[in-house]
NUROLUM-279894 format. One record per residue (C-alpha): y, x, z; residue in one letter. Coordinates in nm, 4 decimals. Layout:
BEGIN
atom Y->Y	X->X	Z->Z	res->A
...
# end
This chain:
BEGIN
atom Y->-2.9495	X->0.0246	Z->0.3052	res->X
atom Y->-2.6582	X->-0.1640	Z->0.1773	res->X
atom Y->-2.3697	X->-0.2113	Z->0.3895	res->X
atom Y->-2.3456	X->-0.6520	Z->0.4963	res->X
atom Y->-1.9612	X->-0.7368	Z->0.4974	res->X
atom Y->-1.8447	X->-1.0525	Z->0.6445	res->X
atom Y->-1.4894	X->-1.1159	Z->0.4929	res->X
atom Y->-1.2227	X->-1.4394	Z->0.5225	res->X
atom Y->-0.9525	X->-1.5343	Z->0.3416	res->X
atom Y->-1.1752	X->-1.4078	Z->0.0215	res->X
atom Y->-1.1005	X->-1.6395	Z->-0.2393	res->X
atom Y->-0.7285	X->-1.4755	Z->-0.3306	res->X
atom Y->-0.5177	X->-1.1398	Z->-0.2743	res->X
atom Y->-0.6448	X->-0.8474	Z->-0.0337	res->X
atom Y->-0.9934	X->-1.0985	Z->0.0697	res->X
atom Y->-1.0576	X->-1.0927	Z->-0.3208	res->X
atom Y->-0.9585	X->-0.7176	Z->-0.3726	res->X
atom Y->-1.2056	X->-0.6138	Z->-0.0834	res->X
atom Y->-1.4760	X->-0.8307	Z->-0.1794	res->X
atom Y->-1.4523	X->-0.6967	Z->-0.5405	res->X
atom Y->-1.4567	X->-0.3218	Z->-0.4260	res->X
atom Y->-1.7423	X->-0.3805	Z->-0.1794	res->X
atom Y->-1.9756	X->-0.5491	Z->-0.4304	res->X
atom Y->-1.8933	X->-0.2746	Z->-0.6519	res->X
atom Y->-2.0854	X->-0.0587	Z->-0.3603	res->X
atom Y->-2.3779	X->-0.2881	Z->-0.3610	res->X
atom Y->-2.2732	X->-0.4225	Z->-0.0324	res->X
atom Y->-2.4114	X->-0.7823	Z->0.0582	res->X
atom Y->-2.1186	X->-0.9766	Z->0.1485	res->X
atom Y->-2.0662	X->-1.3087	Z->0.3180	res->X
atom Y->-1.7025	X->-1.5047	Z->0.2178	res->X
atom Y->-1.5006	X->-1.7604	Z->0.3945	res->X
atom Y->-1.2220	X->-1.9280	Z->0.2257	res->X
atom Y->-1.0964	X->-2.2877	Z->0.2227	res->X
atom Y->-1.1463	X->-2.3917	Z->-0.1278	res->X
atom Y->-1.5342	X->-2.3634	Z->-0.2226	res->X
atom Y->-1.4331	X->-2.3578	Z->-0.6084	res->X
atom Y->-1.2452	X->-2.0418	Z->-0.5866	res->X
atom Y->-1.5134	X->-1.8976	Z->-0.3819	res->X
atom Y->-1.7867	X->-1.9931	Z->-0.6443	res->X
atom Y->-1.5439	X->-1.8571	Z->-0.9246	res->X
atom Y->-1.5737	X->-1.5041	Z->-0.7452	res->X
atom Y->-1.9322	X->-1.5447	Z->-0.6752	res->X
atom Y->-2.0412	X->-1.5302	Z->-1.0028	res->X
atom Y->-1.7807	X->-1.2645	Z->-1.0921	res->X
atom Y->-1.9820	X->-1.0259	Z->-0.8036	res->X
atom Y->-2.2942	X->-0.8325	Z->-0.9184	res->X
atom Y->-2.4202	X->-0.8476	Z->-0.5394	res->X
atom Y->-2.5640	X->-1.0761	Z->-0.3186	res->X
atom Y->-2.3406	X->-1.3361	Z->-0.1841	res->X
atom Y->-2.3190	X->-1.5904	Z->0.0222	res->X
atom Y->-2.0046	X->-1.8428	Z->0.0004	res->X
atom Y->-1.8419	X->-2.0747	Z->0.3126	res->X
atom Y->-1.5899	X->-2.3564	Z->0.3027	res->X
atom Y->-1.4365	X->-2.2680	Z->0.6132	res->X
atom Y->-1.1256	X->-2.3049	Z->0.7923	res->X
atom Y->-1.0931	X->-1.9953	Z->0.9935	res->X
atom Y->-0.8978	X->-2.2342	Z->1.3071	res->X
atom Y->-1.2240	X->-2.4261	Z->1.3677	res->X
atom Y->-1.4365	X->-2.2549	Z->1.5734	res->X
atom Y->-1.7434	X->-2.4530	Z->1.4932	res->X
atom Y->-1.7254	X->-2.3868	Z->1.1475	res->X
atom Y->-1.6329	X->-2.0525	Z->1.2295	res->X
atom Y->-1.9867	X->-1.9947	Z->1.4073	res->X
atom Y->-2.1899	X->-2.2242	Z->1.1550	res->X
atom Y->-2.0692	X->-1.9585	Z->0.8720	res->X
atom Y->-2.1745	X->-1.6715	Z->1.1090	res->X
atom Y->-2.5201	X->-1.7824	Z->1.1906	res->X
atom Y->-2.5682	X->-1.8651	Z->0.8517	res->X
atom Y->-2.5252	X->-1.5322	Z->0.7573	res->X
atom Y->-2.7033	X->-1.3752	Z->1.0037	res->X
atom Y->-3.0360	X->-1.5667	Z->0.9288	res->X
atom Y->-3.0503	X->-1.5083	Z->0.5892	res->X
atom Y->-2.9691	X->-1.1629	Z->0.5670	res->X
atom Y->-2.9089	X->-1.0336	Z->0.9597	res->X
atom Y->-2.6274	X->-0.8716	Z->1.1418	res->X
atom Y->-2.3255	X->-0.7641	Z->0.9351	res->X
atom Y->-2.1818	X->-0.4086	Z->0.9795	res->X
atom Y->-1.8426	X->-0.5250	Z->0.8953	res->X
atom Y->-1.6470	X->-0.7878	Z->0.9808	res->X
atom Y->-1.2852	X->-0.8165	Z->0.8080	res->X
atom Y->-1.0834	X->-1.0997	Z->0.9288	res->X
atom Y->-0.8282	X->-1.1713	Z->0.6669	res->X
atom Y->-0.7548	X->-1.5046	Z->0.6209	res->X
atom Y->-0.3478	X->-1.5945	Z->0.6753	res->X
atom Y->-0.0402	X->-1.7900	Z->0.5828	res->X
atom Y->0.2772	X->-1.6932	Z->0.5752	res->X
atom Y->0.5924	X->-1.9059	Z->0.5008	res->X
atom Y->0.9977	X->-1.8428	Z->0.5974	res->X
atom Y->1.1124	X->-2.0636	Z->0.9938	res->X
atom Y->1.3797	X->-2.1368	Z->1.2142	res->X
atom Y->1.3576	X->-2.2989	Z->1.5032	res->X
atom Y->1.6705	X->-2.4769	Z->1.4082	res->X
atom Y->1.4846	X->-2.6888	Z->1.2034	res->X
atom Y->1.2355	X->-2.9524	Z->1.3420	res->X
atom Y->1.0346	X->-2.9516	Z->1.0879	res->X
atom Y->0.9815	X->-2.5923	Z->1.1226	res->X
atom Y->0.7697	X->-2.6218	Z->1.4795	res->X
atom Y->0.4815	X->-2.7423	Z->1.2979	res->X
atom Y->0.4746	X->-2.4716	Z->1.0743	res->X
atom Y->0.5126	X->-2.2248	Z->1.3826	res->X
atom Y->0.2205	X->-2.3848	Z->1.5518	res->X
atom Y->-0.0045	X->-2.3134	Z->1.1587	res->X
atom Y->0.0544	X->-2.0255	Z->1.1063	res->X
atom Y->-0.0361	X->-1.8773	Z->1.4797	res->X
atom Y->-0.3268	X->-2.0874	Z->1.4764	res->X
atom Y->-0.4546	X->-1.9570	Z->1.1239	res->X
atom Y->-0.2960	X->-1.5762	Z->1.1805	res->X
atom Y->-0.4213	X->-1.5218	Z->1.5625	res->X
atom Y->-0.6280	X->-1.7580	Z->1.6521	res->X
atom Y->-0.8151	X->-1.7325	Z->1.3108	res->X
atom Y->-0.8733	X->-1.3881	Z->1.3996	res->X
atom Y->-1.0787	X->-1.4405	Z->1.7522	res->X
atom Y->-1.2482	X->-1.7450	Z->1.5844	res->X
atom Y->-1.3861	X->-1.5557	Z->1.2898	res->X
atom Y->-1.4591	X->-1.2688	Z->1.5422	res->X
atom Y->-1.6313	X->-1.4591	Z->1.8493	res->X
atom Y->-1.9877	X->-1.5211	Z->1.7034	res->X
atom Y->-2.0290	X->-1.1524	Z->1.6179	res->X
atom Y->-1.9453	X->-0.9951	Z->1.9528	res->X
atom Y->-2.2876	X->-1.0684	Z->2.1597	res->X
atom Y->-2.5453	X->-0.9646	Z->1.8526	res->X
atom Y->-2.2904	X->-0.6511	Z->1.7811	res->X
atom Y->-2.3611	X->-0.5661	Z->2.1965	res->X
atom Y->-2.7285	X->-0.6152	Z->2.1013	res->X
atom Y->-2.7354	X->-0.3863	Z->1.8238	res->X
atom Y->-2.4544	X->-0.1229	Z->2.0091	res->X
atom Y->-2.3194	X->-0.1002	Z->1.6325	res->X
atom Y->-2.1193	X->-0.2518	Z->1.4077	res->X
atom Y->-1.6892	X->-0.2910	Z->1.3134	res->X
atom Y->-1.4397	X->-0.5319	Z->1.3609	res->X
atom Y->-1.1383	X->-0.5239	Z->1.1108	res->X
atom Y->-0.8409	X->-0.7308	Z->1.1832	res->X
atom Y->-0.5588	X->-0.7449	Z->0.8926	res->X
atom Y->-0.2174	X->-0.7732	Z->1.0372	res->X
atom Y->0.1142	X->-0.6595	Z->0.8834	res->X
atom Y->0.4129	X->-0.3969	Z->0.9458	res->X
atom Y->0.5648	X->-0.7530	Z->0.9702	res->X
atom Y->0.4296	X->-0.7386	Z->1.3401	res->X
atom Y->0.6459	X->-0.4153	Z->1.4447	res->X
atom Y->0.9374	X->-0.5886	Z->1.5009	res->X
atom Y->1.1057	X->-0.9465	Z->1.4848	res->X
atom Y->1.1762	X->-1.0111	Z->1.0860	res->X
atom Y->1.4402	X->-1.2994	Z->1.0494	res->X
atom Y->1.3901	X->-1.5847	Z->0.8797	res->X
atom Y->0.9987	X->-1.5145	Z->0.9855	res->X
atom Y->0.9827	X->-1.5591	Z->1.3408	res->X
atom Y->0.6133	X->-1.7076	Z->1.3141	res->X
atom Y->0.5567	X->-1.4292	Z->1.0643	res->X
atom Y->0.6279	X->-1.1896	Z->1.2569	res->X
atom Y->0.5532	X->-1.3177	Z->1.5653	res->X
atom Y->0.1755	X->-1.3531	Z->1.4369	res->X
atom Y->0.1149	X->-1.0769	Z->1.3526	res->X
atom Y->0.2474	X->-0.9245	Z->1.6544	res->X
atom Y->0.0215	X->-1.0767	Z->1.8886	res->X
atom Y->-0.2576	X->-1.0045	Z->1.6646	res->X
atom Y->-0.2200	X->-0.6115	Z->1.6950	res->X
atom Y->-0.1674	X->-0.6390	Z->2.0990	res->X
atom Y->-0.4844	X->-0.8327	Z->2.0504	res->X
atom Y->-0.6992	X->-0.6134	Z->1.8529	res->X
atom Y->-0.5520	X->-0.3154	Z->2.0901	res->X
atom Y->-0.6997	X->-0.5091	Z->2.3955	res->X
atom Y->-1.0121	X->-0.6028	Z->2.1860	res->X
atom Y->-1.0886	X->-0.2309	Z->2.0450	res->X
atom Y->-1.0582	X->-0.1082	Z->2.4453	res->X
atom Y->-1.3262	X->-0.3731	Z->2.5032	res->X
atom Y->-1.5779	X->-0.3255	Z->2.2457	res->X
atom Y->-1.5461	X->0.0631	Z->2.3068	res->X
atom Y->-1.8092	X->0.0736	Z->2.5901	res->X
atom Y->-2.0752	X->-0.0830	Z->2.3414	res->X
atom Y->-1.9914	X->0.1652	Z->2.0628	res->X
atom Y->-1.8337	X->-0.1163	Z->1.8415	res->X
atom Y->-1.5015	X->-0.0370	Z->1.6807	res->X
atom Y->-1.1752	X->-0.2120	Z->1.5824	res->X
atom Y->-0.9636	X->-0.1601	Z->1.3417	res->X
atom Y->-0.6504	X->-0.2909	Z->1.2683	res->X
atom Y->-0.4969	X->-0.2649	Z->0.9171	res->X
atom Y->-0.1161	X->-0.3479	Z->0.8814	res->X
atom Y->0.0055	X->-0.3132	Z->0.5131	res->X
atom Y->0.3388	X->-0.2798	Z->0.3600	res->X
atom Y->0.4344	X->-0.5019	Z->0.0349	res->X
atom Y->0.0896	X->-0.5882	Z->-0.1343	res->X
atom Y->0.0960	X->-0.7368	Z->-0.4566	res->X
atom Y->-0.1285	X->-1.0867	Z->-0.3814	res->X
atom Y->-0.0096	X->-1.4711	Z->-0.4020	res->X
atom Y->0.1376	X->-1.4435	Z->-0.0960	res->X
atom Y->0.3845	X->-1.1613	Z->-0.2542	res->X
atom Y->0.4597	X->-1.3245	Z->-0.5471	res->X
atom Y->0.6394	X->-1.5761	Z->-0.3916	res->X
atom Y->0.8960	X->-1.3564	Z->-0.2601	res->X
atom Y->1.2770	X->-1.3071	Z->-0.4781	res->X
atom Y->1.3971	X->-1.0078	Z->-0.3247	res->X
atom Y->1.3111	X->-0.6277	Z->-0.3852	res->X
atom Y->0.9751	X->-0.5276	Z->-0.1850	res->X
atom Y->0.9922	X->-0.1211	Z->-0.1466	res->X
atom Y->0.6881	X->0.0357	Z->-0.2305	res->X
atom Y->0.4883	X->-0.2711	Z->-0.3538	res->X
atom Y->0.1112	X->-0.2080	Z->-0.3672	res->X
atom Y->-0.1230	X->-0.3268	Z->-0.6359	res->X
atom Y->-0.3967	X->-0.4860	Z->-0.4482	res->X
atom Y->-0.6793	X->-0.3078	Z->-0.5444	res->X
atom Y->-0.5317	X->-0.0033	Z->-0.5040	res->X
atom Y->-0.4897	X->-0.1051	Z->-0.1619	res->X
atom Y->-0.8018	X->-0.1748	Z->-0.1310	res->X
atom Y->-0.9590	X->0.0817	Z->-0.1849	res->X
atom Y->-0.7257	X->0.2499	Z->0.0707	res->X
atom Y->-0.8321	X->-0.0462	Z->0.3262	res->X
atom Y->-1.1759	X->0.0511	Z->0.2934	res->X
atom Y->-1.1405	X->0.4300	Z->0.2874	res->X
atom Y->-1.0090	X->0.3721	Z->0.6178	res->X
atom Y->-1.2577	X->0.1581	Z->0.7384	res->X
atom Y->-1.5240	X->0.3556	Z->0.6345	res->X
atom Y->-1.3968	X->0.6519	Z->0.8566	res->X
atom Y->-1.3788	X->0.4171	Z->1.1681	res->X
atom Y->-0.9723	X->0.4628	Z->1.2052	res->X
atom Y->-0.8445	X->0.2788	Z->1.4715	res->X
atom Y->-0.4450	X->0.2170	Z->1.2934	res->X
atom Y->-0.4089	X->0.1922	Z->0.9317	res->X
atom Y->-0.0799	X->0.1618	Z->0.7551	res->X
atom Y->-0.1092	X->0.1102	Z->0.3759	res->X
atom Y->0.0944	X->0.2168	Z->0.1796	res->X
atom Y->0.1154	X->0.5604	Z->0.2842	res->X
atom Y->0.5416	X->0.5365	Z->0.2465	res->X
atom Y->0.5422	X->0.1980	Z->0.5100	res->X
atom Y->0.3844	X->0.4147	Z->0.7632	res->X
atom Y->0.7136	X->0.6423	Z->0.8401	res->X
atom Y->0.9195	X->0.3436	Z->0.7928	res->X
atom Y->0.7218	X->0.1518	Z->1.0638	res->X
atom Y->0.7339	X->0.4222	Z->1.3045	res->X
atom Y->1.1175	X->0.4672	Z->1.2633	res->X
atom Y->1.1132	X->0.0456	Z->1.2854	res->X
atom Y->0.9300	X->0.0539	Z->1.6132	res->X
atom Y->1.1536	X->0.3530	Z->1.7953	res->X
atom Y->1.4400	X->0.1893	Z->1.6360	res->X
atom Y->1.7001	X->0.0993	Z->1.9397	res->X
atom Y->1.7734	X->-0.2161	Z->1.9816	res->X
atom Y->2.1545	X->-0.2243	Z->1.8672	res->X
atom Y->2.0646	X->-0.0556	Z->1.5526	res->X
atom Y->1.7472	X->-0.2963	Z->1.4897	res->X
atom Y->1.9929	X->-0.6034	Z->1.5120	res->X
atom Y->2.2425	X->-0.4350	Z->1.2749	res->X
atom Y->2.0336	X->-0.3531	Z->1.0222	res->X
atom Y->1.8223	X->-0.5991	Z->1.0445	res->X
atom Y->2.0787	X->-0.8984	Z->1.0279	res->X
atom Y->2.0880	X->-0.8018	Z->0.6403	res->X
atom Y->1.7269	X->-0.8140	Z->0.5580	res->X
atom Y->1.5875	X->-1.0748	Z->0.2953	res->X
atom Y->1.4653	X->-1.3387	Z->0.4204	res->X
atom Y->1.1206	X->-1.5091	Z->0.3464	res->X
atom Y->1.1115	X->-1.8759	Z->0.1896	res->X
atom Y->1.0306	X->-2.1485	Z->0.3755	res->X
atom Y->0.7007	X->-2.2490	Z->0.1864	res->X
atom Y->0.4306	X->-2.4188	Z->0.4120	res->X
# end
């Protein structure tokens, strides 16, 4: 039986690269994006079954339209991958800047439990299936010049820790996936030096290697995972000094 993959964010970058690996496995997959024509673009690119959704991953309704869509056409996924984000340069110093705050945790959090929320009760039903949640290394510690960045994606892997603890009992895993430089859209953007920059299929195959065996942490590439762990026992002093020197992200949204 094929594997049914439920992916956002799938019209660009890391959504794309999954969604192209996956059909390449025969999976059936269900994307979310924003922009229908970029979605119909790659749905005639995949030699799978697909179905497409115009969805903004902060409206919950939409969210659960999409997901019961799915599920009556072709039944309960296996995988979900929540993917969909934004990511732009803030400080709070600038008023202007709040807005963009309040985006990109609503898109990059909230986003996450939206896309999630219609697939917890049939998942209990079933006692199978996966929840994938993609955050960043960004989330380790406090970037600046990305405070709703960073902040983001922060919250979102305290929430999938909480969320993975929960969905244990009913045999339904969570994964969380926090990669290093990738080279997507989102990337490109970006005039400073990235260490270790990923091409994005290469990462995803590495996403979905991962996935696949059910691992609960997932740092891609395999480089960003030392540096994360020496980021997150980091003392404080030292995080500030170093830190204060880091490139900072342009202000884009």
């Amino acid at each position: 039986m094929p594997l049914k993959i439920f992916i956002t964010g799938a019209n660009s970058g890391i959504g794309e690269a999954l969604a192209t690996q996956y059909a390449k496995q025969g999976s059936i997959l269900g994307l979310v994006a924003r922009r229908k024509k970029e979605l119909l673009t790659l749905q005639k690119k995949l030699n799978t079954k697909v179905l497409i959704y115009a969805v903004d991953v902060t409206n919950i309704d939409q969210c659960r339209w999409a997901a019961e869509d799915f599920m009556a056409i072709h039944g309960i996924p296996d995988i979900i991958i929540a993917n969909a984000g934004i990511s732009s340069g803030t400080l709070t110093e600038n008023f202007s800047d709040i807005e963009t705050f309040k985006k990109i945790i609503n898109t990059n959090l909230n986003g996450v439990l939206n896309t999630f929320y219609p697939f917890i009760e049939p998942f209990k039903r079933k006692k199978q299936g996966q929840f994938v949640g993609i955050s960043s290394i960004a989330g380790i510690r406090g970037l600046p010049g990305a405070g709703a960045y960073s902040s983001s994606k922060a919250a979102l892997i305290n929430y999938l820790e909480s969320f993975r603890v929960e969905m244990a009992p009913y045999q339904i895993h969570v994964t969380t996936i926090a990669p290093g430089y990738i080279k997507t859209p989102m990337t490109d953007i970006n005039n400073y030096k990235m260490p270790f920059l990923m091409p994005v299929n290469k990462a995803a195959v590495a996403f979905i290697k991962g996935i696949h065996k059910k691992k609960k942490f997932i740092v891609v590439p395999w480089q960003m995972k030392i540096i994360s762990y020496f980021m997150h026992i980091l003392p404080i002093p030292l995080w500030d000094f170093f830190a204060k020197n880091a490139p900072r992200k342009k202000r884009n949204l």
